[in-house]
Every structure is written in C-alpha cells, then in structure tokens.
N, C-alpha and C positions, 0 to 999 in steps of 0.2 A: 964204213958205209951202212953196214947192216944196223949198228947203235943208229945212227942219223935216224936210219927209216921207223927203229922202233919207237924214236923219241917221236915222229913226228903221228906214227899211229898213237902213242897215246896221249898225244895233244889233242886229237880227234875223237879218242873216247872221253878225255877230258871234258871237252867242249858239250859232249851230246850229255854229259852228266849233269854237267852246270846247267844249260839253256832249255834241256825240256822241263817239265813241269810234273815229273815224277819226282815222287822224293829220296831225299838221299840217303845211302843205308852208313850203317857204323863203318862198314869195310871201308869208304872214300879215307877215315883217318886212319887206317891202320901204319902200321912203321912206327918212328919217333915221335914222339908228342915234341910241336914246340913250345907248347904253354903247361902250366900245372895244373892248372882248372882239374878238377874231378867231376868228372861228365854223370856222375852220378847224384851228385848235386844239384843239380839242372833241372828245371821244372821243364814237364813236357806242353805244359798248354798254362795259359794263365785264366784264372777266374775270374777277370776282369771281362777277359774276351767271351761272350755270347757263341764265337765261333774258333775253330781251334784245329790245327793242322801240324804232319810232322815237320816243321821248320829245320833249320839246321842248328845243330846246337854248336854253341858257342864255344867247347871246348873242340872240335872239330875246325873250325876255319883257321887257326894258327898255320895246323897241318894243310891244308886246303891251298893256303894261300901260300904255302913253300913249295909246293907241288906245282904250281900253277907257274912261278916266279923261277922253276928250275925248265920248266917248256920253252920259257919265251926271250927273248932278247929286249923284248919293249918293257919289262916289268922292271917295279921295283919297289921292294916289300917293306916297309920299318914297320919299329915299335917304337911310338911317340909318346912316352910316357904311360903312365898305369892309370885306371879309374880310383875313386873310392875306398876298394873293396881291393886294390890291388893288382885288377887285372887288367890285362896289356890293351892299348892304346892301336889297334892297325890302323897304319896308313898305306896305300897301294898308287904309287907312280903308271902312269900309262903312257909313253908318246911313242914315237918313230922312231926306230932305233939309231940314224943320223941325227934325232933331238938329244937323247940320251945321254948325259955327262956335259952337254953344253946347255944349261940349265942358264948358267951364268948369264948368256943374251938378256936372257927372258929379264933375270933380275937387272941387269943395267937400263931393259926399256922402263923395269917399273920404277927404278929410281928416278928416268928421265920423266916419267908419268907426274909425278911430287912436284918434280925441280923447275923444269921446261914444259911446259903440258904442250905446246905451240910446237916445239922442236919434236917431241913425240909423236904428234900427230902427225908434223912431215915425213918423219921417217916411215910410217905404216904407209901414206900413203904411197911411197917410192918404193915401198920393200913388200910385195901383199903376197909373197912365200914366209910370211910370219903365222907363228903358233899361240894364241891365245890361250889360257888357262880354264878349266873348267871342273868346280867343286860339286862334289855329292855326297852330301851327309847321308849314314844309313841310320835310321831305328834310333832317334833320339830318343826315342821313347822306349821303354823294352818290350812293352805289351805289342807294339808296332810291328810284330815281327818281319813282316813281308818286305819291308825297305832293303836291309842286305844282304835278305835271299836276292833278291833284284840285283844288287850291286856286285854279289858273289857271280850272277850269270854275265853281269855287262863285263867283267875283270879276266871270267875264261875267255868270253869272244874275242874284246880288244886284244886280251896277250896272244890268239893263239890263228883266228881268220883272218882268211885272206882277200873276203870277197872285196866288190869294189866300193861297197858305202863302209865297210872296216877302215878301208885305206884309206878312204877320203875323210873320215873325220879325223882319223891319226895324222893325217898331212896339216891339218889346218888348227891342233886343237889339245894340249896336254890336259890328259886327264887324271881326276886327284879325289882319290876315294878315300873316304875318313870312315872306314869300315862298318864299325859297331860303335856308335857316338857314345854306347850307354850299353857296355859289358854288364854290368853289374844288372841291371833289369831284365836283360835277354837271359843271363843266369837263373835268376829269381821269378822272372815273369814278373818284371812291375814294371808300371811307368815311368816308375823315379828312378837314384844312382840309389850306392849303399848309405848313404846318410839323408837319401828319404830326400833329396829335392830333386825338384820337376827342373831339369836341361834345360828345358824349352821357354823356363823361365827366368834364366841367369844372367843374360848377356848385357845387360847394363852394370851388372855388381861382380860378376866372374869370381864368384865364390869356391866353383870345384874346380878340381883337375882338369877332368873333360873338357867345361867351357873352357877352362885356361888353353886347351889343348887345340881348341877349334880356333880359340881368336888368335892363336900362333902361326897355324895355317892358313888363315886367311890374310891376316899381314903377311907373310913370306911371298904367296902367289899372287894376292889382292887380284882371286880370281874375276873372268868376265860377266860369269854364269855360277849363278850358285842354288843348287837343287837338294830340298831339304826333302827328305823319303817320313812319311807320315799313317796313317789309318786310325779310323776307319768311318768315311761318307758316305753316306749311302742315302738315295732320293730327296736330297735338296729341294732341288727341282724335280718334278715328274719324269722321268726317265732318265736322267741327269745323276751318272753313277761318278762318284768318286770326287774331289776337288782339284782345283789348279786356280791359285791367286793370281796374276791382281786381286786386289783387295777392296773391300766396299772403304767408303769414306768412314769419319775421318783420317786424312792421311798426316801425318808429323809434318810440320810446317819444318822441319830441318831439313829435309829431302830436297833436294834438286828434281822435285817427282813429275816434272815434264820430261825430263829426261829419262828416266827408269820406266815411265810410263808407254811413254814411244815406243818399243822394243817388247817392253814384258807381258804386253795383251798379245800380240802378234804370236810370240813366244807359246804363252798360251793355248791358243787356237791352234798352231801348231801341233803341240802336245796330244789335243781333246782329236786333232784329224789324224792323227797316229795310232789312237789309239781306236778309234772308230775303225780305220785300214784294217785291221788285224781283228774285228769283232768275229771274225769266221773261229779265232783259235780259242775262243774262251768256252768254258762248261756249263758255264751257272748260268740259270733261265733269267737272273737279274741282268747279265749282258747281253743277254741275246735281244734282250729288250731295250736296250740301252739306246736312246737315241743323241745322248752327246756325257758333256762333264757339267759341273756345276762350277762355274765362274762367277766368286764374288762380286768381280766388278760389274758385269757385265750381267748376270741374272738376282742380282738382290741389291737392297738400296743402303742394309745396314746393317752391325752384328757381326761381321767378319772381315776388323779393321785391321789397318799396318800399323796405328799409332804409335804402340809404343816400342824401346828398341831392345823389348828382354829376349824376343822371339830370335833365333838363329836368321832364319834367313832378310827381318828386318836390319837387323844387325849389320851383315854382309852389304845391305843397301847402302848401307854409309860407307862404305869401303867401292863403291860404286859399281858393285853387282847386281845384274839382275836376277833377284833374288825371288825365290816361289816357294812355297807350300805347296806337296804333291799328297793329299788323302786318298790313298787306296780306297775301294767299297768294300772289299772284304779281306779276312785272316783268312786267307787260301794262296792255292797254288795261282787262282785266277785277279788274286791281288798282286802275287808277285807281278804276274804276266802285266799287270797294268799299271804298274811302277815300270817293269822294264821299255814297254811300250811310248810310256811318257820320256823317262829320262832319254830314247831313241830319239822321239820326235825335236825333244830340247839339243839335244848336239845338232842334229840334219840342221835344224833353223840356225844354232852359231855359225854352223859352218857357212853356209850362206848366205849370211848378214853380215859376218865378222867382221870386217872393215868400219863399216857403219855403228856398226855396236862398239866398239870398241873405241869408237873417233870419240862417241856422245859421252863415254863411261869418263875417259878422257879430260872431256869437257867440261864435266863435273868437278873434276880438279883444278881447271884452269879457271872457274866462276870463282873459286875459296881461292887461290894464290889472287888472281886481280879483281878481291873482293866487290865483285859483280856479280849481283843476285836476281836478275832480271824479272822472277814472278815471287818476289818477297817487297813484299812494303820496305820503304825505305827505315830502315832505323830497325827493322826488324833480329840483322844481326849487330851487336857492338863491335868497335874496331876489336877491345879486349877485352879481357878478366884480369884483374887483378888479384893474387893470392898471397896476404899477409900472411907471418907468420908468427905462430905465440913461441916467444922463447922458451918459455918455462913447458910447454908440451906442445911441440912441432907436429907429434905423431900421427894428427888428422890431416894437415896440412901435406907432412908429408906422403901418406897414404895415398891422399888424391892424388898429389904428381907424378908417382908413380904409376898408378891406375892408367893417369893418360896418357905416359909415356908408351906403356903396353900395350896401347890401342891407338899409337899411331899418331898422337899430337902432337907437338912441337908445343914445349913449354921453354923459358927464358929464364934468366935470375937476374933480377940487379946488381951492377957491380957498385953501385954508389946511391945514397940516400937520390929520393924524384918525389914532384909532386905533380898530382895529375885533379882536375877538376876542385882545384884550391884542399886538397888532401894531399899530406907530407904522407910518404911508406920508406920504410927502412932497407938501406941497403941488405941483400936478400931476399928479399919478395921477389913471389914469382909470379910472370905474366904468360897469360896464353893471348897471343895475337890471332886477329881470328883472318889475317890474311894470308890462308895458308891451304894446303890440300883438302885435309880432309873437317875442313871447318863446320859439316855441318854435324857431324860425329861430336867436335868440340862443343859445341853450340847445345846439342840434345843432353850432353850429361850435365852442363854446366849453370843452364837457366832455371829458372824457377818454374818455370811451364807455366798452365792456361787451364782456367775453369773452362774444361768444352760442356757446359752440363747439358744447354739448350741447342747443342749443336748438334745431337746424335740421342735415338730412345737408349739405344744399348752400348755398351763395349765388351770387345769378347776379355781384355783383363785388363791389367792398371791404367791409371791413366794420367799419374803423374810420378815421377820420380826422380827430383832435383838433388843431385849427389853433395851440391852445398848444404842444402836446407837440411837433409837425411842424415848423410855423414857429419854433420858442424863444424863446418869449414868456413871461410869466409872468401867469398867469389864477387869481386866488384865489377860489374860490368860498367864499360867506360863509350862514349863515341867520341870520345878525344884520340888523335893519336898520341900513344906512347912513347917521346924520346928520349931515351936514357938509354944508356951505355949499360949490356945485358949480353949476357953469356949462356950458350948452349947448355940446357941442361939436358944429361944421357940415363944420369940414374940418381937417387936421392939417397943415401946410405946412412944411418942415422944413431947415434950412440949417445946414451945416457950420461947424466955424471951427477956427483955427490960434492956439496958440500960445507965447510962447517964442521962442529966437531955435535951436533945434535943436542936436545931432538931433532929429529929431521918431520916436516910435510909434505906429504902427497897429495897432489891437489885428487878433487873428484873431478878431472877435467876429461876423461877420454877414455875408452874403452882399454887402452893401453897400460891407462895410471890402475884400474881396476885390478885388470889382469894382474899388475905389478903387484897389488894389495894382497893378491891371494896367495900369489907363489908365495912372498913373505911368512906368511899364515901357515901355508905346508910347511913350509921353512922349520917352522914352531917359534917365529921371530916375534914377539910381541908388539901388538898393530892397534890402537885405537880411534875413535870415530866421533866425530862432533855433530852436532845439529844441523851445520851448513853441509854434511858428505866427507867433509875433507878428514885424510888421516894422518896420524904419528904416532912414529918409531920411535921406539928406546931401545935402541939396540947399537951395538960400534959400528963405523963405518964401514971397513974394510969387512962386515959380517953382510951387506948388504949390499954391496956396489956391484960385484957381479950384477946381479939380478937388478940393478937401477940401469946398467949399460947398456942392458941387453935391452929393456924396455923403452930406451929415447928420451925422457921425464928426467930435466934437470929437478932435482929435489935439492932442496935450500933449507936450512935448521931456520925451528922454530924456537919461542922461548921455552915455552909449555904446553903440554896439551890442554884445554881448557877443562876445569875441575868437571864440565856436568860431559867431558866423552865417554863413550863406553867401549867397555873391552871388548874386541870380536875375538874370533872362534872361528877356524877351518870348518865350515858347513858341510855337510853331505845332503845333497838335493837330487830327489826324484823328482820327474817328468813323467806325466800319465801318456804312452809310445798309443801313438795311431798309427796302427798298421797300415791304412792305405784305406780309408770310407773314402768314400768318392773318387777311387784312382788315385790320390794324396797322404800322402804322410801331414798333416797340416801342424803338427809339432816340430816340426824339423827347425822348420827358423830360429823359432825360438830357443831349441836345442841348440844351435850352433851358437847365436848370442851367447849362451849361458857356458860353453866352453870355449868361446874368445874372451869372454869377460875373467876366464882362471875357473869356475866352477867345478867341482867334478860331480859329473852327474849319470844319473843314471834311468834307464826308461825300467818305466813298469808298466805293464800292460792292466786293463780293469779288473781283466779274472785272478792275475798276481796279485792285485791291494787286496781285492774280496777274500784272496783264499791266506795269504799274508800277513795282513794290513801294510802300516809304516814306519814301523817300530824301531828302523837302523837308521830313519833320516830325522832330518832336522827340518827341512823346508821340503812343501810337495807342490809344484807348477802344474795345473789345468790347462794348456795351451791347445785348442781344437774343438772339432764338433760336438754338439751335446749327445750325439749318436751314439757317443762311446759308449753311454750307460743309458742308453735304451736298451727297453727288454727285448729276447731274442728273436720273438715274433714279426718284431717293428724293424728288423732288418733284412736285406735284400740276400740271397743266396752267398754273392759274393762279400759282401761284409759281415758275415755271422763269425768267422772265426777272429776277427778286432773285437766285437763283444762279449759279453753274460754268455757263459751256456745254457744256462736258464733261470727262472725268474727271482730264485733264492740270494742268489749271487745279487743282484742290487741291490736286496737287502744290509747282506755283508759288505756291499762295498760303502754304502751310505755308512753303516754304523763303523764300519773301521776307521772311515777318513774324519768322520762325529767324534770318536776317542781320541784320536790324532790332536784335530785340533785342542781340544777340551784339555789336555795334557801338555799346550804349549806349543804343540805344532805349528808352522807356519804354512798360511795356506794361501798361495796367490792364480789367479785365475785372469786369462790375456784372452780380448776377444768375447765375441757376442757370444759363438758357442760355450766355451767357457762358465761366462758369467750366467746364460740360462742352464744351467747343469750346475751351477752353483745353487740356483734359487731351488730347481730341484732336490739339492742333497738339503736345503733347509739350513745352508749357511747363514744367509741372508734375508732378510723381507724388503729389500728394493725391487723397487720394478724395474724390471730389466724393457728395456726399450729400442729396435731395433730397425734399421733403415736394409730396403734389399741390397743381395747379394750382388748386386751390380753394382754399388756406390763403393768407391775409395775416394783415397785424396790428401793432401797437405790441409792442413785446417791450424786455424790458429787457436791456441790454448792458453791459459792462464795457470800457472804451476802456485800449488802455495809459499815453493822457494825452498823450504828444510825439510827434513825427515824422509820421506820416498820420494816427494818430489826437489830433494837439495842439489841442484846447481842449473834449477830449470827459474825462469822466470815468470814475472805476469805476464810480459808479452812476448810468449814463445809460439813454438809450433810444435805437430804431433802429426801421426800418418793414419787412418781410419780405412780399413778395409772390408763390408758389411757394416757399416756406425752401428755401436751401442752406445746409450748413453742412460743414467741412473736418474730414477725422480723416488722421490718417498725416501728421502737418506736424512733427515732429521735426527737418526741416532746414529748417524757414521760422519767419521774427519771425511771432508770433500778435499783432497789433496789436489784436485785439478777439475779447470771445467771448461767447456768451448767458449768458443768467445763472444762475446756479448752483443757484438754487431754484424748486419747483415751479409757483410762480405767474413764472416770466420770463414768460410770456406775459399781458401786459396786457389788450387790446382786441382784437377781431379775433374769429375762425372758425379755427379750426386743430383738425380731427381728427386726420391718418395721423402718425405717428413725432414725434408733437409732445418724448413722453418720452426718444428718441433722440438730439436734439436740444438738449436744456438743458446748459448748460454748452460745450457744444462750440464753437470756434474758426468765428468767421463774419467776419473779413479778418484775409489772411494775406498775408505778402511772402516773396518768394521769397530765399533769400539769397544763391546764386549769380548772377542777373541780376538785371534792375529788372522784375519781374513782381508784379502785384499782385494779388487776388482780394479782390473786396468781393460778400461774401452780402446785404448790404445792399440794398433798392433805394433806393440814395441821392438819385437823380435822377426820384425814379419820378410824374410829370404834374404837375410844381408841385406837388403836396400834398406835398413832403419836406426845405421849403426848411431847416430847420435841419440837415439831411443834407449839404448842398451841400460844406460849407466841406471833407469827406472826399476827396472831388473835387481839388480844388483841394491840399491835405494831399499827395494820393499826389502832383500834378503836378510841384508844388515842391518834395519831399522829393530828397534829393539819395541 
C-alpha cells in the first residue's frame, strides 16, 4: 500500500511539473537515459527565433515519457522509427484503461469505414459508448518549439487526472501524440530534419522518414481530428494573437470541403473561446490584450490557403480529418499555454460533436465508394486512371503504385490484355478506380491540376504538383467504365534482369537507369554515353547483373556502342550547402536528386570554396539563394554564419570557382538564385530574368532532345519555382526554352511577367566554358523526379 501511495504522490508532482509553465530543470531526466542523444549537443535557443526560452530538450523526453508511462495505466509509449539524423520517432497512446489493448474494435470500424460506410454509420449510431481517434503532431518544425512542450503537458494530465473533463474526454476519445515530428531540428534548432527539408513540406512526395512515419499513423488510426502544433503569429489581425485554420480560399477542388468545413470553423471558434477562457493565466502584455485568434477563414480573404496537399494537416483531410494549423504567438512558456489551451478546446468540441463529426468524416468515404460527388461538377472526377507500364523500365511506374498503395488507394492489375476509349493496354497495367474511399487523395496526386493564376493575388506555397507529369509516368484518365478481369494489387516488388551475351544498353529512362550507371562506375565497370543519354557496358554479364536486379531495368545487348560515345568517369560533385537563409536549406532537393540519381556528393559551404577552392572535384552545383555570397553586411543576424566573414572572402570565392572553371571544371547553376550569383561571379553575360517568388507551376518546354537535354522532347514539360528565364544568349547552346504559345503555362499560380516569359530560353550552356544555367527547378523537394535525369545530362555531358 505504501509503494501504491508513493506512486500516486509522484504522479502528482509529475503532473504539477509538466502543466505549470515553470521550466523544467536537467534533474526531471536524471536515472537511465532511454535515447543516446547527447544533450550537449543541443542547441539552447535557435537564431531563427527573435525569441527564445528554456524548452525541454530533446534528449530528455525519452526519459520523461518512460516516467510518465510507468505512473499510468492509460499510457502507452513507442519508438516508431528514427528521423534523419537517427533519432527515435515517439509516439504516445492515450485512452481509458477498459480501451486499452482492444484497439482492434477501433480498427474493424475503420475497415467498415472503406468497405460499408452506410453500415458504419449505423453502427455509431446504435453504439454512442464509441471512442474516436484524435492525432497531435508536435513541433514539425524544430524552431517551433512550444508545440510538444504542449503535448509533453497534455500526456502528464491525460495519463495521470482524475478530474471530470480528464475522464470525459478519455470516455469519448483515443488520443495519439506523434511527439517530436522533427528530432533532428529541436536538436539543432532548425526548421528542417537532418537533410535540410521542410516536414511541412513533404506530404505529397514522402520523401523522409518522418513524413513516412506520420502518413503510417494516420492510415492506422485515420484519425477524426487532426491537430498540427505550429508558431509563431502574432497580430494578423489587431489584437488577434496566434492562428487556427480554416483556411482562406482557394481550397483543393479534391476535398469533400462542405463537409470538413461544417465542423472545422466550429472547431475553431471553439479553440480561439478556450483560449480566451484562460486569458487570466497568461504573462505577456501581448495576451492580456488579446481579444481573440486570427482565423484565415473567417478574418482574411487570401494568402493562407489549404490548396495544396504537401502541408500535414492538408494531407490528413484527405483521410477525412478535420485537420488545423495551430500558430502559437510566441517562443514562451505563454505559447506553450496557448497550444495547450487550443488543443483543450479541440477535444472538449469532439467530444461533443463526435457523433456528428464522425457520421460526416464517414460520409466522405461513402461519396468516393458510390462515386457521388454532390458539389463537384460532373465529370470533374474520371471513373479511372489508367497506368501503363514500360517493360524495359517499369521503375517509375512502379514507384507510383507503390506510393499509392501507402497512402491508402486501392490500385488493380489486369489479368488479361482490355481496351478502353478505342485504346488496347496490356495485360499488367495497372488501374486506380476512382470509386473507392479515399478518391479524393487518388484524384489530388494523380491529375494534372489547374492554372488557378486569376483565382487568388497570393499562395502561401505550390500550387501544382501532378505526380504523373513530375515523376514520368503515364496516368490516363478515363470516364468510361473499366471492365476487365483485375487483381488486387498489395505491393509491387520489382527485379531487374540481363540479357544477351553484350554489349549491353541502358536506356537514359529513369532515375533508376541513372543510379544504375553510377553504381557501375564505382564498380570501375566501364560505362559509355551517346548523344541521345543512353549508355553501354563492356563488361561480362554475370560482372553486372547483381547490380541490373537490384535496379528493376531490363537491359538488353546492344550491337555497339556508337563510335562518337564517350567514356564517363565516377564524378566527384560538390554542392555549395545552405545552411538555412530564410529558415531553409534550399539546396537540399536538389541534394537529395543528385544522391537518388548515384552521385556522391558532398556540401561545401561559401567560406570552405573561398578558403579551399575546388580542387578535389570534378563538377560544382549552385542550387539556392544568391545570398550565399552576399557580403556580410547585407545579411540579417541570423544568416551571417551561411555567409563571407567578410568582404575578402568574395573575392576568394569568385576567383577560386573563376580557376575552377577555367581548368575544366563543371559548373552547373539550378534556379533564379543560382543563376543571378552566376551573373554575379562573371560566369555569364545573359540576362538573368525573373518572375516573383510567388509563381511556380508545370509549364510546358521545348528540350533540344541530346546532350543535357537527351531524353526530353520538344513537346515536354518542366516545374518553375520563382521563373527564370535567359534573354541575351546569342553566344550560348539554348538547350531548352518555354513554350511558344500562350497556354505554356500549365498548372500553377503565376501572375507578374508570365507574358515576358513564353518562349524564352530556360537552360542555357555556356559555349566558352562548361557553365550551365537550368531555369528549371529540376531538383526541387522530390516532387520533380522526372527532372532529375537534367542533372545527371549536364554532369555527363562532356
């Protein structure tokens, strides 16, 4: 009895540790460490943040959350994988301890949710002692800190009170906290993970671990409610502290968003009167002033859209949550309080709606199975997609199905040759039906999307990102139905083969065939390259089949390589590293391209070429701001350490990457910043030409076909992020240019100089040295992998 009472006293010093708004000293982790992290490591504040508080560090909540999970019976603690950088993944279970290990209900209502939506909804409404799901991401951001201080205080209360709004939302409501979304930035104090991408910007491409890690947890619970923890907003509106989405228009014509809508303003206002209730507990004179929150929808007309579905809690809407952005006002302890306060307000409201919320979420699913789309134009969704596949490299083909398998679509294979719209496809194509749950999810990554340019001044980021067009895949959209005899597909497994007794060719078809070229290359396998991209091996089979298996890429002998190919060489490429101007890594994308394509690469920072040069590499990629090598005057406090120490060092860095090239170096340059940092170092005398940072978009291009641009056409497409485009290139190869007519622009947001623009020259080569300029953003966050092989094009291009 005496242990009993000790455990329950320090369940109760536990609690008053976590929820008051004192900070928390090293002693909370004393004991065992459950993680490695070296808390000395750990940055105490980030230079990003204007404001800065003792937060809890990261190497501390391992222990925190084993402490907390050894008090209570409602807990329950995992490690769901690692970030980046290696560090653990927490996820923290909340329910009733009678919910507890019968998990399994939940999962058979959400299977009946998919299957029967109609039967689902009867049963809630027969059964209304049902437990709804509810997700809270913390601290996607790492600078963000205050989100799972928050989630740390809501995790002691749920596991450890007793009062009676504790019990009432545990009676009605499993709770499911994804800890720290982004270890690695609460480490480091950044925004981003360890390889320099924005979280917050991945959910269409699920490039890291993380995202991977979140869209696994939201498929499992395909929670009700899904609350993404954020900062820092402050005076939107005039007295109007902090944010809570809804969202300003435009909103994604893939949403069922009458239905997300109904519930998620409510939600809201709920929130912003929560947080108002408790204005007596806050410190800061910015609260005490505060007369509500700033609601996109509701107090602005534009600027802070749901459009696109890279955002977490966009994302989660297509999984039929009602999903929000929670922006603290400040890095304090009175930001956590108004995170804790919101995410408060958002259970009280499920709790009391959950029937009804839950019918509608529901209903969502039952419009995609009896494709009925009530505020969508007719014809707006196809019955299907069609997805051919290329024999000879499946790998893009395959990638995509994959992709949408993990996120929850129902894809098909033909078991027998069909034709559909007087087009024969071959037994093995695969089809996405689009009468099916979660069709609008199908629908957003699969179409082509929509020039909204005249629809909206602003967007707060992309505004198109068609995974056919991007990835190169081929997605037919059909409004016939589909019948052919087709088989469940679960997963795509996929193996290479050789054969022939050689030469062997590889086509330039994929990012896959790429990679395959390189590994060869390390290999020390001798690899040649032709005018159209494609390559061949002289080398014995059995010397390279491993390595063709593993890659997917049937290769088939050729007779010869043709006499004008040229020999490649395993490259060693630098990458000039952005630390983080503007809260971004903005070379990272194109990092990550340049090691899925095989590359091995390495970053160099400006003050390393200055004080170095580039003497160990072969090829050097400019991918980001021109700020890199502005002088140190012309930067802001928090980015002076990404630049010059001072004003000598441009000198040196001009003249080193000047001998570089001059000596053969290869110099390629992605993006408007880039290429004005190019005009500055005096590579070039084009005029560099640029449209604002507001415009992206799918645009359609014109490729010259061989050399950098080999296996691209004249009537291709390309992704524009910022547009640049080249005028004055009368002494450089024009390898690619926009397209000539007034719809070149596809997809996307582009108001300023769009008309300026058409036609004109977007990669250009230099003809007196190897300098390249790609307008492109070829590399730009995983969403451009059919861009990639550009990359790769100028690296090899002799």
């Amino acid at each position: 009895m005496k242990k009993n009472k000790k455990k329950k006293v320090a369940a109760s010093l536990l609690v008053v540790s976590l929820v008051t708004t004192i900070p928390w000293t090293t002693s909370f982790a004393e004991g065992q460490k459950w993680t490695n992290v070296n808390a000395y490591e750990e940055q105490d504040g980030s230079k990003f943040n204007s404001e800065n508080y003792d937060f809890i560090k990261f190497s501390q909540i391992g222990t925190t959350l084993k402490n907390i999970e050894k008090q209570s019976n409602r807990v329950k603690v995992e490690v769901r994988g690692t970030s980046a950088d290696g560090n653990p993944l927490y996820v923290v279970t909340i329910a009733d301890p009678t919910t507890q290990g019968k998990f399994g209900k939940i999962q058979s209502l959400r299977k009946q949710m998919f299957k029967n939506p109609g039967k689902a909804q009867d049963w809630i409404a027969a059964n209304p002692d049902f437990k709804v799901p509810v997700m809270i991401n913390g601290s996607i951001h790492g600078t963000e800190f205050v989100g799972s201080d928050a989630i740390l205080q809501l995790i002691a209360r749920f596991a450890t009170q007793n009062d009676n709004e504790t019990k009432t939302i545990l009676a009605n409501n499993i709770l499911i906290f994804n800890v720290v979304q982004n270890p690695d930035g609460r480490v480091n104090a950044t925004r981003f993970n360890g390889e320099g991408i924005d979280l917050n910007r991945d959910f269409i491409t699920q490039s890291q671990p993380e995202t991977q890690e979140t869209v696994s947890l939201i498929k499992e619970w395909n929670p009700m409610v899904f609350l993404d923890t954020h900062g820092y907003v402050k005076n939107y509106a005039p007295n109007r502290q902090g944010l809570i989405e809804p969202c300003t228009p435009p909103h994604n014509p893939n949403y069922e968003y009458d239905l997300y809508n109904k519930w998620a303003y409510q939600q809201a206002e709920a929130m912003e009167a929560n947080i108002k209730a408790d204005q007596a507990s806050f410190k800061g004179d910015l609260y005490k002033s505060m007369e509500g929150v700033y609601v996109p929808q509701r107090d602005d007309s534009a600027g802070w859209d749901d459009y696109p579905p890279i955002f977490t809690p966009m994302y989660a809407m297509y999984h039929g949550a009602y999903g929000h952005t929670l922006e603290a006002p400040t890095n304090d302890w009175d930001g956590v309080r108004w995170q804790y306060d919101a995410i408060m307000g958002a259970l009280k409201f499920a709790t009391e709606n959950k029937q009804a919320m839950i019918t509608d979420q529901i209903e969502m699913f039952k419009r995609g199975i009896n494709f009925d789309h009530p505020f969508h134009q007719d014809g707006f969704f196809p019955k299907a997609y069609i997805l051919p596949v290329n024999e000879k490299d499946p790998t893009v083909t395959h990638k995509a199905v994959n992709h949408l398998l993990k996120n929850d679509i129902e894809v098909e294979q033909a078991a027998k040759e069909f034709t559909v719209d007087g087009k024969t496809y071959s037994k093995g194509t695969y089809i996405v039906k689009m009468d099916q749950a979660k069709a609008g999810l199908a629908n957003t990554m699969l179409w082509d999307g929509e020039d909204i340019s005249n629809d909206t001044p602003a967007m707060y980021d992309i505004s198109a990102w068609s995974l056919p067009e991007l990835w190169g895949f081929e997605a037919t959209p059909t409004q016939t139905d589909v019948n052919t005899i087709t088989t469940k597909v679960n997963q795509v497994t996929e193996q290479g083969a050789i054969s022939g007794k050689g030469p062997f060719v590889i086509p330039n078809s994929s990012v896959k065939a790429v990679n395959l070229v390189n590994t060869l290359l390390q290999q020390g396998v001798s690899v040649k390259r032709d005018a159209n991209g494609d390559f061949y091996v002289e080398a014995p089979a059995n010397q390279i089949s491993a390595a063709v298996k593993a890659s997917g890429i049937q290769v088939g002998t050729a007779e010869k390589a043709p006499a004008a190919a040229t020999k490649l060489t395993s490259l060693k490429v630098a990458i000039l590293k952005d630390g983080g101007m503007g809260k971004q890594q903005s070379h990272s994308g194109t990092k990550l391209a340049l090691k899925r394509l095989g590359f091995e690469v390495t970053e160099v920072t400006p003050v390393k070429v200055a004080k170095n040069g580039l003497g160990d590499f072969d090829v050097f990629v400019y991918s980001g701001t021109e700020s890199l090598i502005s002088l140190p005057e012309k930067l802001s406090s928090a980015n002076k350490e990404f630049g010059f120490e001072n004003a000598s060092q441009f000198d040196s860095f001009k003249t080193k990457v000047t001998y570089f090239v001059s000596k053969g170096g290869k110099y390629i340059a992605v993006g408007a910043g880039a290429s004005n940092a190019t005009k500055t170092l005096g590579l070039t005398d084009d005029s560099i030409n640029t449209a604002g940072s507001n415009s992206n978009g799918i645009v359609k291009v014109h490729y010259t076909g061989t050399g950098v641009s080999a296996g691209y056409g004249q009537d291709d497409l390309g992704f524009v992020y910022r547009p640049v485009w080249y005028t004055g290139t009368s002494n450089d190869e024009v390898v690619a240019s926009l397209g000539s007519d007034d719809d070149f622009f596809m997809a996307g947001h582009w108001i300023n100089k769009k008309a300026d623009a058409k036609g004109q020259a977007v990669i250009v080569k230099e003809q007196d040295k190897d300098v390249t300029l790609m307008g492109l953003e070829v590399g730009f966050r995983d969403h451009t992998d059919y861009l990639f092989r550009l990359l790769s094009n100028a690296i090899f291009e002799k």
